[in-house]
VOPAGU-2260 file (C-alpha; in pm, 1 decimal, decimal comma):
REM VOPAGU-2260
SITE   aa  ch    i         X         Y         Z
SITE  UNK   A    0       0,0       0,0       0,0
SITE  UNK   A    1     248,2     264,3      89,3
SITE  UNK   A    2     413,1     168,8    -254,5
SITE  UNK   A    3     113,2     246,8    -497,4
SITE  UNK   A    4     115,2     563,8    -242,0
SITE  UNK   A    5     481,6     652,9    -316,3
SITE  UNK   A    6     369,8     672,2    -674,3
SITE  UNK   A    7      43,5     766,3    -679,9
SITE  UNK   A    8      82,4    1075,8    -455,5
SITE  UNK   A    9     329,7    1182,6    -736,8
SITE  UNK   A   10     106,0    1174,0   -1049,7
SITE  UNK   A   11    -178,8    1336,1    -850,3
SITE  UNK   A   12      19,3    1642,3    -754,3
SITE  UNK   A   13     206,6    1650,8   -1045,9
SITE  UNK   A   14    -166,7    1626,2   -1240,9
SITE  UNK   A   15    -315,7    1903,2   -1040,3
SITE  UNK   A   16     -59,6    2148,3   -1071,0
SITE  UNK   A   17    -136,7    2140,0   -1480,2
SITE  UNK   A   18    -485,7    2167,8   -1402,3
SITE  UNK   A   19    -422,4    2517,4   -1150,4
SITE  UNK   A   20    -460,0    2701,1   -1457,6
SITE  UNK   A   21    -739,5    2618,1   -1572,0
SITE  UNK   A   22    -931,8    2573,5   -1290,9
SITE  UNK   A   23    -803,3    2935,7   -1186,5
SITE  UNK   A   24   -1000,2    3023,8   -1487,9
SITE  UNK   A   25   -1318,8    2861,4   -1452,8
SITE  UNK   A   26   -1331,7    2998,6   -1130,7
SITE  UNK   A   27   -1297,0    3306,5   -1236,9
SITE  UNK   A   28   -1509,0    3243,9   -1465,2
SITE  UNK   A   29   -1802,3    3107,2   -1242,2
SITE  UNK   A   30   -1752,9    3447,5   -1052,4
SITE  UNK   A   31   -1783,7    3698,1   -1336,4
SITE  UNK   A   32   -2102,9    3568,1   -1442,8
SITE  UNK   A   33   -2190,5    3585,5   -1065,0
SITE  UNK   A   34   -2185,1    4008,1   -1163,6
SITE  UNK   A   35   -2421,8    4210,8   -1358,3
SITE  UNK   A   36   -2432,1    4246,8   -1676,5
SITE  UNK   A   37   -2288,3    4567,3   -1681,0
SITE  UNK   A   38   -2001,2    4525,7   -1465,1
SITE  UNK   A   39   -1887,1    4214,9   -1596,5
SITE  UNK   A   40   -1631,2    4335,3   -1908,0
SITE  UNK   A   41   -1463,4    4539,2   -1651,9
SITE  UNK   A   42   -1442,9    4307,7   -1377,3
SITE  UNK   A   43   -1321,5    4032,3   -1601,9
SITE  UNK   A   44   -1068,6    4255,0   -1750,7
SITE  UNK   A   45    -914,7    4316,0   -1419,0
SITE  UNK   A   46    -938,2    4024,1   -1234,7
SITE  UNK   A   47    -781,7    3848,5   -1587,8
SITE  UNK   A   48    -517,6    4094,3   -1574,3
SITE  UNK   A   49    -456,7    4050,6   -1162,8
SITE  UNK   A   50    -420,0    3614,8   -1212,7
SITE  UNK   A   51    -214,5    3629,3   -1488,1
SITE  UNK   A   52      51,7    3811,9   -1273,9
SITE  UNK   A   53      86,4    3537,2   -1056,6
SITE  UNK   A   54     264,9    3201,1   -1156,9
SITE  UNK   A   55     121,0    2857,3   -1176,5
SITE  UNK   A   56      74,8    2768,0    -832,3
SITE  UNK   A   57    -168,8    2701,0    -574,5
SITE  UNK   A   58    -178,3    3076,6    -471,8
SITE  UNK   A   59    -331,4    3203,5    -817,2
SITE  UNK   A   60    -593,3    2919,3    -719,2
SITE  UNK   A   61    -651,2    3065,6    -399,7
SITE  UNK   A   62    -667,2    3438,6    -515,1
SITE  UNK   A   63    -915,9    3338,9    -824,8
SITE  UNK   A   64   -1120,3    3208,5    -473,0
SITE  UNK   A   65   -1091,0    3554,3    -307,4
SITE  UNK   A   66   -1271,3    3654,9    -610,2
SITE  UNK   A   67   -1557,6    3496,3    -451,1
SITE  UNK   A   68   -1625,5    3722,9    -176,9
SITE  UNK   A   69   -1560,1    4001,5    -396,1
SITE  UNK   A   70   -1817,6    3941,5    -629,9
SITE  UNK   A   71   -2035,7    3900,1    -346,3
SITE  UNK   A   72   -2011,0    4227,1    -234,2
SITE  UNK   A   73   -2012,7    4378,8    -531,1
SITE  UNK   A   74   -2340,0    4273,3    -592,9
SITE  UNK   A   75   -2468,2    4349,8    -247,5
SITE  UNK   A   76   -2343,7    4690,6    -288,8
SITE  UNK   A   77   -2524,1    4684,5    -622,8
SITE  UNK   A   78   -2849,5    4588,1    -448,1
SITE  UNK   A   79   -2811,6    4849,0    -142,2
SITE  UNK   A   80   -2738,0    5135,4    -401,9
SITE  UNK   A   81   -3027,3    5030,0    -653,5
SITE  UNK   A   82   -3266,9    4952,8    -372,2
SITE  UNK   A   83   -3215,0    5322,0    -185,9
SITE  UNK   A   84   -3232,9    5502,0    -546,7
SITE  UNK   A   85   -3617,6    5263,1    -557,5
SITE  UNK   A   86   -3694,2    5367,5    -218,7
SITE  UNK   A   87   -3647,9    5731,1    -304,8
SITE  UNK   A   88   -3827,1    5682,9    -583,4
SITE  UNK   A   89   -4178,0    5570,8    -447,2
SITE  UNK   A   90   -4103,6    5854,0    -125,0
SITE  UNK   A   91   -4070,1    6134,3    -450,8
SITE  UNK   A   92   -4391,6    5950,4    -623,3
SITE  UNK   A   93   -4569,6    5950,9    -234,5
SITE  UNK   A   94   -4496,1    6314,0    -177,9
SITE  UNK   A   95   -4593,7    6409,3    -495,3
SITE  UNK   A   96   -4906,7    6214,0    -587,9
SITE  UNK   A   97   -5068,7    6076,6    -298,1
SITE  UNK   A   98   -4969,2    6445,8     -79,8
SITE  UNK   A   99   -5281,4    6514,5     139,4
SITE  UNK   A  100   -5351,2    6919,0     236,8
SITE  UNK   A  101   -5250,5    6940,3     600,2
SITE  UNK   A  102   -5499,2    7226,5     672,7
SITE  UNK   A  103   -5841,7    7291,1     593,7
SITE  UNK   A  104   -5704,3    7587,0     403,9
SITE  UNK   A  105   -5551,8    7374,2     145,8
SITE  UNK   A  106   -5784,0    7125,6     160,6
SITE  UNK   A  107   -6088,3    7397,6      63,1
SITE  UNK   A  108   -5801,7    7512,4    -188,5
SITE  UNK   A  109   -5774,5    7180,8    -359,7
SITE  UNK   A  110   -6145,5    7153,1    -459,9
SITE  UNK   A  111   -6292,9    7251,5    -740,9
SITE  UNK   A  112   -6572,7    7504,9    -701,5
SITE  UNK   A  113   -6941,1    7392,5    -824,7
């Protein structure tokens, strides 16, 4: 057993390493088209450019994994940002539409006269 290991344990590294590349890419890859449409040219560009500066080894891996996170947050930002500019949105359409006179003043203002 610790034969086939001795030369097993070999290959399998040896295997892996040629695959870092690509699955570097896929993953960075899977995280892209995590991103919005409109964001994802740019990120890809960068994040391309940022793993291609680091050799073949396990920490370009681990770096296309940070891109996780970061595409995570990107989004939630996106959310938060899009969801405020909504929510002012329907306050402007409330204040403006649905506004209700305060006095009786305004109120005897607002009607039309028969």
């Amino acid at each position: 057993m610790e034969l086939v290991t001795a030369l097993l344990l070999p290959i399998l590294l040896a295997e892996l390493y040629t695959w870092l590349p690509a699955i570097s890419e896929w993953v960075l890859e899977f995280n892209v088209r995590r991103l919005c449409v409109e964001n994802r040219e740019q990120f890809r560009a960068e994040w391309k450019a940022n793993l291609d500066a680091f050799p073949n080894t396990i920490v370009k891996l681990i770096h296309a994994l940070s891109y996780t996170v970061a595409a995570l947050r990107i989004n939630k930002e996106l959310f938060d940002n899009n969801f405020a500019t909504i929510g002012q949105k329907l306050r402007y359409s409330q204040n403006r539409y649905l506004r209700f006179p305060k006095t009786q003043k305004e109120h005897s203002k607002n009607q039309p006269n028969y």
